[in-house]
C-alpha positions as CSV (number, residue, x, y, z in Angstrom):
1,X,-6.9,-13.8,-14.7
2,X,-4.4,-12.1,-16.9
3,X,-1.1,-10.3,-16.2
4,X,0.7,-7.7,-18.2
5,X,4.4,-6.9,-17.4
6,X,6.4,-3.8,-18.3
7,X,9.9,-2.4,-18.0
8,X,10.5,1.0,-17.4
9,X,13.8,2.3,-16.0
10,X,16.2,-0.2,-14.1
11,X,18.5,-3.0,-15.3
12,X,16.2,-6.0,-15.8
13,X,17.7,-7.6,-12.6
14,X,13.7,-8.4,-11.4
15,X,12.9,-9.9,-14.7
16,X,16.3,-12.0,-14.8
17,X,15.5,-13.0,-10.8
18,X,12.2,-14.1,-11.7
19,X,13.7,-16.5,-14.5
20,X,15.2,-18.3,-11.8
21,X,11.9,-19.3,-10.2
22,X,12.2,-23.2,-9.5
23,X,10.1,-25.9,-8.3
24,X,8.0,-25.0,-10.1
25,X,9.1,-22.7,-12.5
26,X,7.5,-19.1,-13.6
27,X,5.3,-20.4,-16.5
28,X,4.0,-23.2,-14.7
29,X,3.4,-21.3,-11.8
30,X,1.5,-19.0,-13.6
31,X,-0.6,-21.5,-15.2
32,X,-1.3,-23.5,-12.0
33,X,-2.6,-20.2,-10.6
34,X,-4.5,-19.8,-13.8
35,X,-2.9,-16.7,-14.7
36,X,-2.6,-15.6,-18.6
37,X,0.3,-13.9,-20.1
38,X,-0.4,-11.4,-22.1
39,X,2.8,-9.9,-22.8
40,X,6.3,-9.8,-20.8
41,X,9.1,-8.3,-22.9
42,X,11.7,-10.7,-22.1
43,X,9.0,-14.0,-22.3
44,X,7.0,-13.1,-24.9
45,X,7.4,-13.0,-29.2
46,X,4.9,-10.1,-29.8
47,X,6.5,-7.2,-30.5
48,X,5.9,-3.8,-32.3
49,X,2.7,-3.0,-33.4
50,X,0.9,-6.6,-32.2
51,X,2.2,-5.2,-28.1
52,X,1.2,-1.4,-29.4
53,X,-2.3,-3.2,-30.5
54,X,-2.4,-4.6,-27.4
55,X,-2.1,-1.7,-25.1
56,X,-4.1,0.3,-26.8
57,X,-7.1,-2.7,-26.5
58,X,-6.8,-2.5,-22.6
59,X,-6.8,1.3,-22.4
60,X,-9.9,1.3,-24.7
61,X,-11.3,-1.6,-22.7
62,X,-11.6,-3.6,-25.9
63,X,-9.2,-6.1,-23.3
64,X,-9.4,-6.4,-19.3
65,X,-6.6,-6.5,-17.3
66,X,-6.4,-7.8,-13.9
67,X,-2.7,-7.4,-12.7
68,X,-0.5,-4.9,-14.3
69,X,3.2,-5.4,-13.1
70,X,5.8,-2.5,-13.5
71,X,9.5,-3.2,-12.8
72,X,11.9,-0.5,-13.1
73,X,11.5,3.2,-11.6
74,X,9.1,5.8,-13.6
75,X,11.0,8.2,-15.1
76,X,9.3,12.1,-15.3
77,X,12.3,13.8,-16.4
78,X,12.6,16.5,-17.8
79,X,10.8,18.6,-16.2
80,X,7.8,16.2,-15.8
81,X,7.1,15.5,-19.1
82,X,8.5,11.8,-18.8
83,X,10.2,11.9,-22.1
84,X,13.2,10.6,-21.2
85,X,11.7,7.4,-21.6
86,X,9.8,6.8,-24.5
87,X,8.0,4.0,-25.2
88,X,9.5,3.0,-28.6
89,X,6.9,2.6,-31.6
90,X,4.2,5.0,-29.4
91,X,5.2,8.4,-29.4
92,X,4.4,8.8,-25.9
93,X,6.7,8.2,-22.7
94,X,6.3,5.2,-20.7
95,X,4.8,6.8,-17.9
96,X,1.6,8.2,-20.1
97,X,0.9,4.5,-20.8
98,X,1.5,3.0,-17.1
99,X,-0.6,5.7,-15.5
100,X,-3.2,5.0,-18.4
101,X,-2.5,1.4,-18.2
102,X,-3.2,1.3,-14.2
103,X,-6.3,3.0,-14.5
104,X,-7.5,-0.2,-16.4
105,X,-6.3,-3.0,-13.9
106,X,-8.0,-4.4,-11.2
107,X,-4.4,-4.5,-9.6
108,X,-1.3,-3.0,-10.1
109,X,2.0,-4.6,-8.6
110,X,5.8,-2.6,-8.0
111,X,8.3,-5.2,-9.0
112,X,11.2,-4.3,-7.4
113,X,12.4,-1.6,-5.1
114,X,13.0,0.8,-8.2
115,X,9.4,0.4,-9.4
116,X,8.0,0.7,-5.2
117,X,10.4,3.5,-4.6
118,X,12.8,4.8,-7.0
119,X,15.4,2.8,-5.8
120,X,19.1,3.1,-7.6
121,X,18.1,4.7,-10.4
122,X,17.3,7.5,-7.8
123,X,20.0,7.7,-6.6
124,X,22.1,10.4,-6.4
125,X,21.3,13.8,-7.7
126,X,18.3,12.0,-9.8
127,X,18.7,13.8,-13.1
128,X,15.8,11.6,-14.5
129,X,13.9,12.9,-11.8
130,X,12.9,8.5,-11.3
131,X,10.5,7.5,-8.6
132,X,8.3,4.6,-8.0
133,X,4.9,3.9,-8.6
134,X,3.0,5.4,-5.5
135,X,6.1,6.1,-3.6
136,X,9.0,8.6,-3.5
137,X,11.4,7.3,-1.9
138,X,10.1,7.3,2.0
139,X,7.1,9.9,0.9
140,X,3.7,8.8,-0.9
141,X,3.4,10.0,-4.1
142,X,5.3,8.6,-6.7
143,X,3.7,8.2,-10.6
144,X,0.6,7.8,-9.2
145,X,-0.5,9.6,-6.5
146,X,-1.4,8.7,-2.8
147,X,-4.7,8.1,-3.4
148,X,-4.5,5.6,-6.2
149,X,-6.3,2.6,-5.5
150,X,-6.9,0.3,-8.3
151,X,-9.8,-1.4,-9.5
152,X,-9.9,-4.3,-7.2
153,X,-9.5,-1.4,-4.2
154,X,-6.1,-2.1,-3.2
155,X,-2.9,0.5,-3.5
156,X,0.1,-0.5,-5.6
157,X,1.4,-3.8,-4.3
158,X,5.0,-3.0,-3.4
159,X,7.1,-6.6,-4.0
160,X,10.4,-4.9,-3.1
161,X,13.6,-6.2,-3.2
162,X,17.1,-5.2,-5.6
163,X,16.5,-7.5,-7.1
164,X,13.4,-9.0,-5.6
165,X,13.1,-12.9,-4.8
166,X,11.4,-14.5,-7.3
167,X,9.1,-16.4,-4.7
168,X,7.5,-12.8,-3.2
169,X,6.4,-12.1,-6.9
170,X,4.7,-15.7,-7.8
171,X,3.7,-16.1,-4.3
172,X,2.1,-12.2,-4.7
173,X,0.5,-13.4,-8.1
174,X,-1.0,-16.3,-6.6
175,X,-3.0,-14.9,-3.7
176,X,-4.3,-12.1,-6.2
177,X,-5.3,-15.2,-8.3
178,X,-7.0,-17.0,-5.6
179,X,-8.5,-13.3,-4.0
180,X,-6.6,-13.8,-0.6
181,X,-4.7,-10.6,-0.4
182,X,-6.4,-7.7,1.2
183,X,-5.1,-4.3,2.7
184,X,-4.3,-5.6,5.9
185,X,-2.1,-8.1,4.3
186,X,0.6,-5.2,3.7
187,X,2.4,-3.5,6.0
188,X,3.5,0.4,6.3
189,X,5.4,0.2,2.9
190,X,2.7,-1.6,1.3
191,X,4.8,-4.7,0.9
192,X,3.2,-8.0,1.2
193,X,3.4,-9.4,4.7
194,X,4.5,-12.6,4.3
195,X,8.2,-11.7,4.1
196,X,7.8,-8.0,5.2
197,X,7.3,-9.5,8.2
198,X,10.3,-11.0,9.0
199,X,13.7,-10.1,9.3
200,X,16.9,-10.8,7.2
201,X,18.4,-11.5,10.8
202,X,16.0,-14.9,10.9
203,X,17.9,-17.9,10.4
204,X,20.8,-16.1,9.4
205,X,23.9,-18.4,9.9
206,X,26.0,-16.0,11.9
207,X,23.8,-15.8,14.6
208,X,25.8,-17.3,17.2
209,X,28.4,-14.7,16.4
210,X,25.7,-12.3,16.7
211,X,24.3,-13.0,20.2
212,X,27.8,-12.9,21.5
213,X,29.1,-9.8,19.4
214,X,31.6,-11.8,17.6
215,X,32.2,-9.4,15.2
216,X,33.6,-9.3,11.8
217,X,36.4,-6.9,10.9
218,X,37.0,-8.1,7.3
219,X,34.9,-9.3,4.3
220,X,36.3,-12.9,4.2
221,X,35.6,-13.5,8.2
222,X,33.2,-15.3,9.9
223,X,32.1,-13.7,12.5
224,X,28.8,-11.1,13.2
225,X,29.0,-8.0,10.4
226,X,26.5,-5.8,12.1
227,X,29.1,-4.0,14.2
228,X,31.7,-3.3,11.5
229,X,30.8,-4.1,8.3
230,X,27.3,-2.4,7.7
231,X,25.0,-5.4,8.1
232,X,21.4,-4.6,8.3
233,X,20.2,-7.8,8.8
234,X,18.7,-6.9,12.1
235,X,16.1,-4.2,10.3
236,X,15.8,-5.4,6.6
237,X,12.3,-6.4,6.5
238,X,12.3,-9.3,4.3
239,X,12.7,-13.8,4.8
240,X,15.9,-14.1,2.4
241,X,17.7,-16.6,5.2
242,X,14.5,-18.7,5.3
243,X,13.4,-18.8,1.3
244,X,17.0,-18.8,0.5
245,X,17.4,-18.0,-3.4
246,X,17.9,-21.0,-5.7
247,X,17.2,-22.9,-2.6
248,X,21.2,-22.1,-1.3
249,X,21.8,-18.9,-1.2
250,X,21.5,-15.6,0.5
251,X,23.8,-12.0,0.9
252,X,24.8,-13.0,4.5
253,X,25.4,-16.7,3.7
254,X,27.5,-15.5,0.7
255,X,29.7,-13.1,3.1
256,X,28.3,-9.8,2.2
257,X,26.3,-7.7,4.8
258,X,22.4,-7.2,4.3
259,X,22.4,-3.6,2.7
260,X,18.3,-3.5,3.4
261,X,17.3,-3.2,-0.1
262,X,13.7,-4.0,0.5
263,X,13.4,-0.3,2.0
264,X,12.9,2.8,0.7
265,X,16.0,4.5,-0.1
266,X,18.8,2.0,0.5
267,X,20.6,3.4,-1.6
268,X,21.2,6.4,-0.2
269,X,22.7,5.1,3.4
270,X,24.9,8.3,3.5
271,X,27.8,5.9,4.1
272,X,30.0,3.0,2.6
273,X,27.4,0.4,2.4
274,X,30.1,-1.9,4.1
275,X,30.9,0.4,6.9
276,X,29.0,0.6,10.0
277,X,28.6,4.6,11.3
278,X,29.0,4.9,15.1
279,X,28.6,7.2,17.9
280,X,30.2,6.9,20.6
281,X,31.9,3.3,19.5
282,X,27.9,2.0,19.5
283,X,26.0,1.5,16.0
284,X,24.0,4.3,15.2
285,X,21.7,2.1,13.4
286,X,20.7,-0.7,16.3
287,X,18.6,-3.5,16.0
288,X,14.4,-3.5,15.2
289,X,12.5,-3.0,18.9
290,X,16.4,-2.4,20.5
291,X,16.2,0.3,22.5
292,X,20.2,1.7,22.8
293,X,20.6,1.1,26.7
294,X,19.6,-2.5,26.4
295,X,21.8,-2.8,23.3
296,X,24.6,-1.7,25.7
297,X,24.8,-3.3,28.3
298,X,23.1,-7.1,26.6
299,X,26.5,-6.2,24.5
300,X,28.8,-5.8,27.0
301,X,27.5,-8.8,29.1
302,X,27.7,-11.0,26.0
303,X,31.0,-9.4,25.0
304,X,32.5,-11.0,28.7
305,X,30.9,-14.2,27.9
306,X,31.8,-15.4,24.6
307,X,33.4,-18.5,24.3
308,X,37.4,-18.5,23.3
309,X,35.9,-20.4,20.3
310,X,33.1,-18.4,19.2
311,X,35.5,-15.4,19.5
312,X,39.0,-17.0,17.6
313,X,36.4,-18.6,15.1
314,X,34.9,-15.0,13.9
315,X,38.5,-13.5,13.2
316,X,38.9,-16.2,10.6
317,X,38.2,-17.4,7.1
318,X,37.2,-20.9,8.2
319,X,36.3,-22.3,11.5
320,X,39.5,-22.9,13.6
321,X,38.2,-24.3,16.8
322,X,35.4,-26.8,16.4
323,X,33.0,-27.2,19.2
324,X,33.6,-29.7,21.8
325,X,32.3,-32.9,21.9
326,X,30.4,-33.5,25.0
327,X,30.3,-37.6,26.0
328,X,26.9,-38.5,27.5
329,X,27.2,-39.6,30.5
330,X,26.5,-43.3,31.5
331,X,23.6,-44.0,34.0
C-alpha cells in the first residue's frame, strides 16, 4: 500500500508527535507494514513541481492511492472559496486538492483533532471559517460531506488527539495495511476503537485520590483534579495513561488536568480549561455512565472515609505521609 500525507491548517504538532514514534520507529513501522511513502512534507526531499507531478498523477489515476492522511483543519474561508490557504506552486487552495485528492483513495485518515473536527484553529470566532474533514465540530459535515465514504467503503478515519499519540496513527496504518479495520471498529466520532474506547481516567496515577475525592486545589498538588482543576479524565475517550508517550509520560502524570482533546470542540469548554464549573458545589461535567445522585452521595461517603494520609498527601507537592507498613503476622 502507499500513503500520502498533507498539511493543511494547524501547527505541525501531529507531524512532530509522530516523529517521536519509538520501538520501532515511523519509517520502520511503515515498512514492516509494507506501507510506501510517497510524499510527507516534513520526511520527504520532493518538492515543487516533482510533489505538484505527483498530485496531479493520483487525481488523473496515472498513480493509486490507498491511504491519504490530512493533518491540520480545512480551511474554506473566505466565503467558501478556500483561498486562504493556497497550495503554493498550484494555483488552487488546499482544499480543491484534498477533496480531489480523497476521491482517489481507497481511505482517507484525520490526523489530529483539527483535521477530524476543526479543533483550535476553530476556535473562537473562526474567521478562516476551518473545519475538519467530515466533521464540524460536533455536526457531520466538514470538507467533505456526511456521506463521503471512500473507496475502500469506510468514512474518514478520525485519529484524534492535540496532538495525537503517535501509536493511534501507526497502529491505524497498520490495520488498514493488513485489512482489519472495518466500520464497526469506530465509534460515534469515527475514531478508532482501540483507544476510543477507554478512558484517560484508566490507570491514571491519582486514582486513589480520585475514589476518595482527594482533591487538588493547586497545579503543583497531588491530589484528584477533577473537582477543582478541570480534569476530564473521567470522559476523554482515549488510553494516554496506559500507552503513555515516549513510554513515560502523560498530561495527568505530568500535573496538568486532561482537557479531552480527543473530542470535538475541546476547545471551546466555555471555561478556564483549569477550572472546574459547578452547580450547586457538584461538577457540572460528572464522570462517563455517573448518573449525579450516585455521584453524590458515593462522594460524600468516600469524602468521610478517606484516610488522614490520602487526604494530607493530596494538599501537597510531594507525598508527606507514606503508607504504613503492615508486619505479616507469624503463624
Amino acid at each position: 500500500m502507499n500513503l500520502l500525507w498533507l498539511q493543511s491548517g494547524g501547527c505541525g504538532g501531529c507531524t512532530m508527535s509522530m516523529m517521536c514514534a519509538e520501538a520501532p520507529d515511523l519509517l520502520a513501522t511503515l515498512d514492516g507494514a509494507g506501507i510506501d511513502l510517497l510524499w510527507h512534507p516534513t520526511l520527504s526531499e520532493a518538492t515543487g513541481a516533482e510533489v505538484v507531478d505527483l498530485l496531479q498523477a493520483i487525481v488523473e489515476r496515472r498513480q493509486g492511492l490507498d491511504i491519504l492522511c490530512v493533518e491540520g483543519s480545512l480551511l474554506l474561508g473566505p466565503n467558501g472559496s478556500g483561498r486562504f490557504h493556497m497550495m503554493a506552486g498550484t494555483g488552487r487552495p488546499m482544499i480543491d486538492w484534498v477533496r480531489d485528492l480523497a476521491a482517489r483513495a481507497r481511505h482517507v485518515v484525520a490526523v489530529g483533532t483539527c483535521a477530524a473536527f476543526g479543533g483550535i484553529t476553530a476556535a473562537g470566532v473562526n474567521p478562516a471559517d476551518a473545519c475538519g474533514l467530515q466533521y464540524d465540530g460536533r455536526q457531520k459535515g466538514g470538507l467533505l460531506g456526511p456521506g463521503f465514504r471512500a473507496g475502500a467503503g469506510l468514512p474518514v478515519i478520525n485519529v484524534a488527539g492535540c496532538p495525537t499519540h503517535p501509536n493511534w496513527v501507526t497502529e491505524t496504518l497498520m490495520l488498514l495495511a493488513g485489512g482489519d479495520m472495518a466500520a464497526g471498529d469506530l465509534d460515534l466520532y469515527q475514531r478508532p476503537r482501540f483507544y476510543a474506547d477507554h478512558l484517560v481516567h484508566h490507570g491514571c496515577p491519582r486514582n486513589e485520590y480520585y475514589e476518595y475525592k482527594a482533591s487538588a486545589h493547586k497545579p503543583s498538588d497531588l491530589g484528584c483534579m477533577m473537582e477543582h482543576m478541570g480534569c476530564l479524565g473521567t470522559q476523554a475517550h482515549a488510553d494516554c495513561n496506559t500507552r503513555l508517550w515516549n513510554g513515560e509520560g502523560s498530561c495527568t502524570r505530568g500535573g496538568y488536568a486532561c482537557i479531552n482533546c480527543t473530542a470535538p470542540e475541546f476547545e471551546e469548554p466555555g471555561h478556564m480549561f483549569l477550572e472546574t464549573p459547578k452547580l450547586a458545589g457538584i461538577p457540572i461535567g460528572l464522570p462517563t455512565d455517573m448518573p449525579k445522585a450516585w455521584f453524590v452521595a458515593l462522594s460524600s461517603l468516600a469524602k468521610a472515609a478517606t484516610p488522614d494520609r490520602v487526604r494530607r498527601n493530596a494538599a501537597t507537592d510531594r507525598i508527606v505521609v507514606p503508607p504504613t507498613v503492615h508486619e505479616k503476622r507469624k503463624r
